[in-house]
C-alpha positions in Angstrom: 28.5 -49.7 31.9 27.4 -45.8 32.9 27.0 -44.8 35.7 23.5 -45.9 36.3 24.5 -49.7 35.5 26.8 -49.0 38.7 24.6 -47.9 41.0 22.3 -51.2 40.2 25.1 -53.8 40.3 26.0 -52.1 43.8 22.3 -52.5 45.2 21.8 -56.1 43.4 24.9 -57.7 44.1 25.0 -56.3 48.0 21.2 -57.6 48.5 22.0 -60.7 47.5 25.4 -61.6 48.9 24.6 -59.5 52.0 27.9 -58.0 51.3 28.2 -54.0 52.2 27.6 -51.5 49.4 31.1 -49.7 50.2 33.5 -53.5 49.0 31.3 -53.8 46.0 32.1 -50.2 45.1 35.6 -50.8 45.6 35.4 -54.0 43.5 34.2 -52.2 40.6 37.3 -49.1 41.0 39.7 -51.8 41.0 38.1 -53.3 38.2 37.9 -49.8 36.2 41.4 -49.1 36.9 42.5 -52.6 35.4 40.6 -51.7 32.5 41.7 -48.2 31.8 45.9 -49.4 32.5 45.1 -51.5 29.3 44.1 -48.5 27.2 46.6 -46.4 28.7 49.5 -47.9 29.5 50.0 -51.0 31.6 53.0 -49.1 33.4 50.4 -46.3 34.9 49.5 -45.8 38.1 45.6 -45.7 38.3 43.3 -44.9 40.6 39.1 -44.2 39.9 37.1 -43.5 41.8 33.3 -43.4 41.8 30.5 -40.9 43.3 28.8 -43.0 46.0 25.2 -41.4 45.4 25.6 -40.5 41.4 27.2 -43.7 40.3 29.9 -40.8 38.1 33.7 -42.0 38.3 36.9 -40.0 37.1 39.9 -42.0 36.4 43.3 -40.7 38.0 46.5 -41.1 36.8 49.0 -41.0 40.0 52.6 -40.3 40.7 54.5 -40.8 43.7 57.6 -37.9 45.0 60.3 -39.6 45.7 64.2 -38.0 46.9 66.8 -36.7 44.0 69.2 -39.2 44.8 66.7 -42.2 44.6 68.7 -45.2 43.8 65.9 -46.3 40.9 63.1 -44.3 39.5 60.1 -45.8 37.9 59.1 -42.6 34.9 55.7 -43.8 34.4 54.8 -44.1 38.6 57.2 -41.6 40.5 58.5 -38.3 40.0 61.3 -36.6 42.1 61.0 -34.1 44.5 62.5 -31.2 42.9 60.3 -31.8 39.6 57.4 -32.0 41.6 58.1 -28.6 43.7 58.6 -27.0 40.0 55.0 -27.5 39.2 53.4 -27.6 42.9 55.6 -26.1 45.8 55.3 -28.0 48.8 55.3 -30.9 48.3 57.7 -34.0 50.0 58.9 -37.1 49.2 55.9 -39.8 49.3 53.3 -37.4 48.8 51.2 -38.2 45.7 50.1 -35.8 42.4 47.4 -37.3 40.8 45.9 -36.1 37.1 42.6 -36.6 35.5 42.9 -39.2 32.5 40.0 -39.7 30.4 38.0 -42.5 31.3 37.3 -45.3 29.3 34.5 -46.6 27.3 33.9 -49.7 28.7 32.7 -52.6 25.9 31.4 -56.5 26.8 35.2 -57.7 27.7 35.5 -54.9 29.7 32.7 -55.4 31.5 33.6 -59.3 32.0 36.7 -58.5 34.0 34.7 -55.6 36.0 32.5 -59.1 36.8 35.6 -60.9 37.8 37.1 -58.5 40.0 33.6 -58.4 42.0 33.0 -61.8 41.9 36.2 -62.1 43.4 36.2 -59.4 46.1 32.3 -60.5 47.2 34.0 -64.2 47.6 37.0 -62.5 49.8 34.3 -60.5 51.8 31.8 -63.6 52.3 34.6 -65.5 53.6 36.1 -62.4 55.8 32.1 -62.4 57.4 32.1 -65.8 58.0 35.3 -66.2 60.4 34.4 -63.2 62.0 30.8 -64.7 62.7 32.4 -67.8 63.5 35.6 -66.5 65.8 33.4 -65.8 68.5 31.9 -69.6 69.2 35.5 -71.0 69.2 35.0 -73.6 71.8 31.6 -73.8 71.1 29.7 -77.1 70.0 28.2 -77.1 66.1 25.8 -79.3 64.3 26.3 -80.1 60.9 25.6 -82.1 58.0 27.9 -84.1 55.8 28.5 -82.7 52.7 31.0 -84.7 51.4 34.6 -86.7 51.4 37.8 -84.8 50.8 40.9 -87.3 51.1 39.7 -88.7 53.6 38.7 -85.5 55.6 35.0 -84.4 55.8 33.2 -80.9 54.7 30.7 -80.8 56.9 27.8 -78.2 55.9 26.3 -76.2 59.1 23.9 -74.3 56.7 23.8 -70.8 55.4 26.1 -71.5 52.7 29.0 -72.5 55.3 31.3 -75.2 55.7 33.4 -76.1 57.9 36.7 -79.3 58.0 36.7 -82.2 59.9 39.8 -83.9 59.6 41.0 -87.7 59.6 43.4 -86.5 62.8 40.3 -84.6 64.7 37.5 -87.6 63.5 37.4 -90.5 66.4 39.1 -93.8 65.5 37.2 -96.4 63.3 34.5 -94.2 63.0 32.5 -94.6 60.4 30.4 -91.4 59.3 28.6 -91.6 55.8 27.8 -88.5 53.8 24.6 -87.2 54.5 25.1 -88.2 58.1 24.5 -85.3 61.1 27.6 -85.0 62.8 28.3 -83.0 66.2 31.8 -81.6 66.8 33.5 -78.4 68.6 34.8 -75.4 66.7 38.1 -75.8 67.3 39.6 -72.8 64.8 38.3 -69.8 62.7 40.9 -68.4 59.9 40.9 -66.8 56.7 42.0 -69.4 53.9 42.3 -68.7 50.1 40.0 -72.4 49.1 38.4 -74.3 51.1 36.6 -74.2 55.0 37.8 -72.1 57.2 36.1 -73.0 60.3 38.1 -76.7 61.9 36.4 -79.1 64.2 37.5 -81.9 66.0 35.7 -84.6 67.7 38.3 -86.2 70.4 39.0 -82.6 72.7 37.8 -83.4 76.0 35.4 -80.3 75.5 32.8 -81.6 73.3 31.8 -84.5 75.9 31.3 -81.3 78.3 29.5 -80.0 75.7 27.5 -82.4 75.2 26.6 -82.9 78.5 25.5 -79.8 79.0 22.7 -80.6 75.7 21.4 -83.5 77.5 21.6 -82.4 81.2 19.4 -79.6 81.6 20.7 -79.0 85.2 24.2 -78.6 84.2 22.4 -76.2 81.3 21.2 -74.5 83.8 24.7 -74.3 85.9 22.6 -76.4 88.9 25.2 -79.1 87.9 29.1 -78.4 86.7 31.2 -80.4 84.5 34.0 -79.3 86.3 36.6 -81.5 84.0 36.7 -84.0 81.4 39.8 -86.5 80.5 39.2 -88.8 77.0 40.4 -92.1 75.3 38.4 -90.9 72.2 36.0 -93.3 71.1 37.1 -96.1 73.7 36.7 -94.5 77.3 36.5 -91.1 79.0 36.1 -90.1 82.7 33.8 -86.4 83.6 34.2 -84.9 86.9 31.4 -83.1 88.0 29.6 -81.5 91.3 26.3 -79.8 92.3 25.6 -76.7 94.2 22.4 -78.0 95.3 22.9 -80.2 98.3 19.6 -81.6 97.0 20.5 -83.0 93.5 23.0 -85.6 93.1 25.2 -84.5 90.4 26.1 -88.2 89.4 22.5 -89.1 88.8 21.4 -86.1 87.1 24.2 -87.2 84.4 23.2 -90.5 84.1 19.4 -89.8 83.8 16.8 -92.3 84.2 17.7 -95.5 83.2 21.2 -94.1 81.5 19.4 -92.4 78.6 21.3 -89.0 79.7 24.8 -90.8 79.5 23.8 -93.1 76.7 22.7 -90.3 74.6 25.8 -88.9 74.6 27.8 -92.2 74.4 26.2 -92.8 71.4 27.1 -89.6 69.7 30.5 -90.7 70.2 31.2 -93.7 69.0 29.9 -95.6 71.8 32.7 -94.0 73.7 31.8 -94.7 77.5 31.8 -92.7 80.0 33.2 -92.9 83.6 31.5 -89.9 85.6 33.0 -89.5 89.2 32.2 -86.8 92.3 34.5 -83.9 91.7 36.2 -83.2 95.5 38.2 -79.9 96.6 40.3 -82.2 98.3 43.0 -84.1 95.5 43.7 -86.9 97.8 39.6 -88.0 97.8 38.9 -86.5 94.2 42.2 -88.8 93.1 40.0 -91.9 95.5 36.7 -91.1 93.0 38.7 -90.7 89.9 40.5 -94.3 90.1 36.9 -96.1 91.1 36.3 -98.7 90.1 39.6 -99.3 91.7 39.6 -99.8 95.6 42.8 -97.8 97.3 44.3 -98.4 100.4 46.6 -95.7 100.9 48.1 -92.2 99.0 50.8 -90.5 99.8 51.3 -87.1 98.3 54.0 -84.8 97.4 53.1 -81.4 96.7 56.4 -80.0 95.2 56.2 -82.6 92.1 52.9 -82.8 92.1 52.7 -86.1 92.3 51.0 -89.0 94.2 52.0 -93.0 94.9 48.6 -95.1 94.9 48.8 -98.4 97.1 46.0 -100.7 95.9 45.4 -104.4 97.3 47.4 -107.1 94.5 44.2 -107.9 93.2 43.0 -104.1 92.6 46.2 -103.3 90.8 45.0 -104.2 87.4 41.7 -102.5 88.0 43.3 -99.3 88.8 45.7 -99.5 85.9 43.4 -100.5 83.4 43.9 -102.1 80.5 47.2 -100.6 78.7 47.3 -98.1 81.4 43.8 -96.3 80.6 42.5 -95.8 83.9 45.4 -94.3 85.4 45.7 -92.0 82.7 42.4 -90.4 82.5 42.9 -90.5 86.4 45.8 -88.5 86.4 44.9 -86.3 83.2 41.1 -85.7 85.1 42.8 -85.1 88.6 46.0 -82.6 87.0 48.2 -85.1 89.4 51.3 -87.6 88.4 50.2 -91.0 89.7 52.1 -93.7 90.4 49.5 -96.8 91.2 51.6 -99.5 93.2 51.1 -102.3 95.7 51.0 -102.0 99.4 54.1 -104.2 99.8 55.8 -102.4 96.9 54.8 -98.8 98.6 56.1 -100.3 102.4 58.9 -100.5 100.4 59.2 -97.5 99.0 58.7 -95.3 102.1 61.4 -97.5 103.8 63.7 -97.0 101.5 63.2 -93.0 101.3 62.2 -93.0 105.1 65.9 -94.6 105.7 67.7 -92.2 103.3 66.6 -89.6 104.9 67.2 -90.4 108.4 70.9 -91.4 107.0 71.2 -87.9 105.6 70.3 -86.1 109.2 72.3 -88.5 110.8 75.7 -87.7 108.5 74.8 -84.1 107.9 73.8 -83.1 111.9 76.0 -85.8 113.5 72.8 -86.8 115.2 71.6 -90.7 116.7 69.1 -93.1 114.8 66.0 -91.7 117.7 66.1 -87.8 117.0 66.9 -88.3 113.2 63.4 -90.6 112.8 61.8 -88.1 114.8 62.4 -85.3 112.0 61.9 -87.5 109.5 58.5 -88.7 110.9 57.7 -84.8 111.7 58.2 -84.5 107.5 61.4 -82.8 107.5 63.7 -83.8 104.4 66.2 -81.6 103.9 68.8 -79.8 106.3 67.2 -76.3 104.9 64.6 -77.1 106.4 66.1 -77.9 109.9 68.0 -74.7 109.8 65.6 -71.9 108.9 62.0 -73.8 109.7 60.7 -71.1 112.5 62.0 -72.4 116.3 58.2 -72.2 117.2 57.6 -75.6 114.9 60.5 -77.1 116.0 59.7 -76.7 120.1 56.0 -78.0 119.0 57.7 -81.8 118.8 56.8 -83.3 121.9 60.2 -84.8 122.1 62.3 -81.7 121.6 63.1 -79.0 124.0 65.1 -75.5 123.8 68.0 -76.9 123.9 68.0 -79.2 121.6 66.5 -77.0 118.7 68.8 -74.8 119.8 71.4 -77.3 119.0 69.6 -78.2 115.9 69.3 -75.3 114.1 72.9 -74.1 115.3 74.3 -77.7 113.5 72.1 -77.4 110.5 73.4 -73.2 109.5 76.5 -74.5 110.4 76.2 -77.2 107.7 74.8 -74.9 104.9 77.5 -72.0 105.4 80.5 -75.0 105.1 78.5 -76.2 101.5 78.3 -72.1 100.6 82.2 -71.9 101.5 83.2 -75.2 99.6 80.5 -74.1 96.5 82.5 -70.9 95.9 85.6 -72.4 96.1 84.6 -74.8 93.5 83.0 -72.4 91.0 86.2 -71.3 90.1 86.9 -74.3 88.1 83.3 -75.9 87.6 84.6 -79.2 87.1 82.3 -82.2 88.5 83.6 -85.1 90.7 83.8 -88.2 89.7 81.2 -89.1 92.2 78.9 -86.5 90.4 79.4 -88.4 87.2 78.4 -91.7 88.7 75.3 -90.7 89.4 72.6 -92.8 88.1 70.9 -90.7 85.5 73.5 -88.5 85.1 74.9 -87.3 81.8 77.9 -85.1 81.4 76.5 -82.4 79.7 74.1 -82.3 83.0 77.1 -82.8 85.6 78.9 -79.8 83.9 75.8 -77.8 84.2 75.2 -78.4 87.8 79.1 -78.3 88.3 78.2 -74.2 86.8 76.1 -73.8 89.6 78.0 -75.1 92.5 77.1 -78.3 92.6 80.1 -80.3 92.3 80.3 -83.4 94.6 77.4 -86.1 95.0 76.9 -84.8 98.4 76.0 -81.8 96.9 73.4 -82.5 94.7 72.2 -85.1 97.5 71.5 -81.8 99.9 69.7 -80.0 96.9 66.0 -80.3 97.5 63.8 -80.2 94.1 63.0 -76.2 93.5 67.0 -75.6 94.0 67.1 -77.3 90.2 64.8 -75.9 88.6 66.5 -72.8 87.5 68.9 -75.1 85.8 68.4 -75.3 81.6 66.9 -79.3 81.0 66.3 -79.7 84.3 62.7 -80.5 85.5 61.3 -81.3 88.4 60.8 -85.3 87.2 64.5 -85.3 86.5 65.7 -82.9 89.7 63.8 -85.9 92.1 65.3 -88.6 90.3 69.1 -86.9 90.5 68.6 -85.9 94.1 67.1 -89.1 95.3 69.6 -91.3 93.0 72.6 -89.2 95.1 70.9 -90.1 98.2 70.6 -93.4 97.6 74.1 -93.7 96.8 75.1 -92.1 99.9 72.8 -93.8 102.1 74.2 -97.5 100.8 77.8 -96.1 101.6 76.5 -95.9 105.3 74.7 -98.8 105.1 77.8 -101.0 103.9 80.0 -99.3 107.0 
């Protein structure tokens, strides 16, 4: 190979891999330098290096200054640092003295493994160009063909020379996709592999149906129409959330098209998956109302801190708004971002009873109050006596019922309270053992009591004055588990009154 055989494998192979000049001149150093370690020594260090514009190369034998006391010295790579300053001067540990070595003739096997090496570094810079093409559209919807089977996964070909994997865990249930078939599915992942695709797509994120969408709607194309949120049973049931901000378009029909062909379209390019497609609504409590539909609701009541909401349906709506296995409720929830707990009217009379008289039981033990002003604070939304102590006056005196003197009173009972559980708190943290009472929680464990205990909360009493947040900073605790220990404590203490 001389040195105008270079120069034309560099211009041929870079014009037809569309690989730049510079990697296919540093496939054919490192080719050179493989070579020339045969005829020289397989010990050497060798470097060559070729003239970008004349196609000449000089091959470079290297060694590398290392300190005098170096535990190990390689002779045929390193040199030490005084040796090296006898023959150049200046010079410091891990700089590098390089000498010409001849270069060598290169014959056909030669020239095979000068192949290799660029074969090889083309492959590594084709695939290199192809995730960083790719990286960008992450999230993005591709078309592809099948190419074929791979253990049950599918190399799906999206042209140009590049493939991409479709697994059996990202491929909808039962589906059944033949090779050949055209297959649409979101880039999920772009990353350099040593075989194989690089680029992963799924077909069961709630993305793609957005995606699609926006193929077959041209008003949400055109951002007339948002998909503000999508929530999927792949292949089985899915529910889109969407709006318009054009009074003058309904969003709903726009998405369902004339006759369903809109909605149907993209149904059919998954699976026959169908689609629920309900009004999106700033407010949770109505968007919660259009999410459960076909489900009729009768009442919601909402509770910010967990995030959650109880759903009273009439007993013959319940299994509507549950859906089968619980599939209606889910997307519901998972559509909406809100816990919801769907329940009958008789079973959520209940349930605010029940929390309704724990609570008034707490003000009444806590603030030494009478049944009549301990249902008004409960009825004003007032659970906790935190809130009764350091709520501003001004929303206190705004209860028709109360005057001056008796927020005055209120407030005065309620910091009262809180300082005698700060006082009793310290005095327990020197010990940090929990009561019995603590341990007899329902729920409780005694790895959790212990915990709590660490923080001051040693007595029943005192985790039944905790509200939710005061929890949270505890390790396993979340704000599921600090409602269910708080309300469980209250309950106990509440049927303790009830019983007297």
């Amino acid at each position: 190979m001389d040195t105008r055989e270079i120069l034309q494998v560099v211009d041929v192979v870079s014009n037809e891999k569309g690989v730049p000049k510079e990697v296919i001149f540093e496939a054919i150093e490192a080719a050179l330098a493989v070579a020339s370690r045969k005829v020289h020594g397989e010990a050497l260090d060798v470097r060559v290096s070729i003239d970008r514009l004349t196609g000449e190369y000089d091959t470079l034998r290297r060694w590398t200054v290392v300190e005098d006391d170096a535990e190990e010295i390689e002779p045929e790579q390193q040199v030490t640092v005084s040796a090296a300053q006898a023959e150049h001067p200046g010079l410091a540990p891990g700089d590098v003295i390089e000498e010409l070595l001849p270069s060598v003739a290169f014959g056909r096997i030669a020239s095979q493994m000068a192949k290799q090496v660029i074969v090889q570094k083309v492959r590594e810079a084709e695939r290199e160009q192809i995730v960083e093409a790719y990286t960008p559209r992450i999230g993005n919807m591709l078309i592809g063909q099948v190419k074929r089977l791979d253990r049950g996964n599918l190399i799906v070909d999206l042209g140009g020379n590049v493939e991409a994997l479709l697994t059996r865990e990202e491929m909808i249930a039962r589906e059944n996709i033949r090779i050949s078939d055209r297959v649409c599915a979101l880039l999920i992942d772009a990353r350099i592999e040593q075989r194989g695709p690089q680029l992963f797509l799924s077909r069961r994120v709630p993305k793609l149906m957005m995606e699609l969408f926006r193929r077959e709607v041209p008003e949400v194309a055109d951002g007339v129409v948002e998909v503000v949120g999508c929530s999927r049973d792949p292949g089985v049931r899915a529910k889109i959330a969407v709006r318009s901000y054009d009074p003058r378009i309904d969003p709903i029909g726009a998405c369902v098209g004339m006759h369903g062909t809109r909605v149907q379209s993209v149904s059919n390019d998954l699976a026959g998956e169908r689609v629920d497609i309900v009004l999106y609504d700033a407010n949770p409590a109505q968007f919660v109302l259009n999410a459960l539909s076909p489900a009729k609701v009768v009442s919601i009541t909402m509770d910010e801190e967990s995030h959650t909401m109880d759903v009273a349906v009439a007993e013959d709506q319940l299994p509507i708004a549950i859906g089968r296995g619980g599939q209606n409720v889910r997307l519901a929830s998972e559509l909406t971002g809100w816990d919801l707990n769907i329940m009958t009217e008789e079973q959520a009379a209940l349930k605010q009873e029940a929390e309704t008289g724990v609570l008034r039981q707490l003000f009444i033990d806590k603030l030494d109050l009478d049944e009549n002003v301990a249902d008004i604070l409960v009825q004003e939304g007032f659970t906790s006596v935190e809130e009764v102590a350091f709520v501003p006056a001004a929303e206190l005196l705004a209860i028709q019922e109360f005057d001056e003197d008796i927020v005055q009173e209120l407030r005065s009972r309620a910091q009262n309270v809180l300082l005698t559980q700060e006082i009793s708190r310290e005095e327990h943290l020197g010990n940090a053992e929990p009561a019995a009472d603590l341990l007899e929680v329902e729920g409780m464990t005694r790895r959790l009591a212990y915990q709590l205990a660490s923080h001051g909360i040693i007595t029943r009493e005192d985790l039944a004055d905790q509200a939710v947040i005061d929890l949270l900073d505890i390790e396993g605790i979340d704000e599921t588990l600090a409602g269910q220990l708080i309300m469980a404590a209250r309950a106990a203490w509440f049927a303790d009154g009830a019983q007297a």
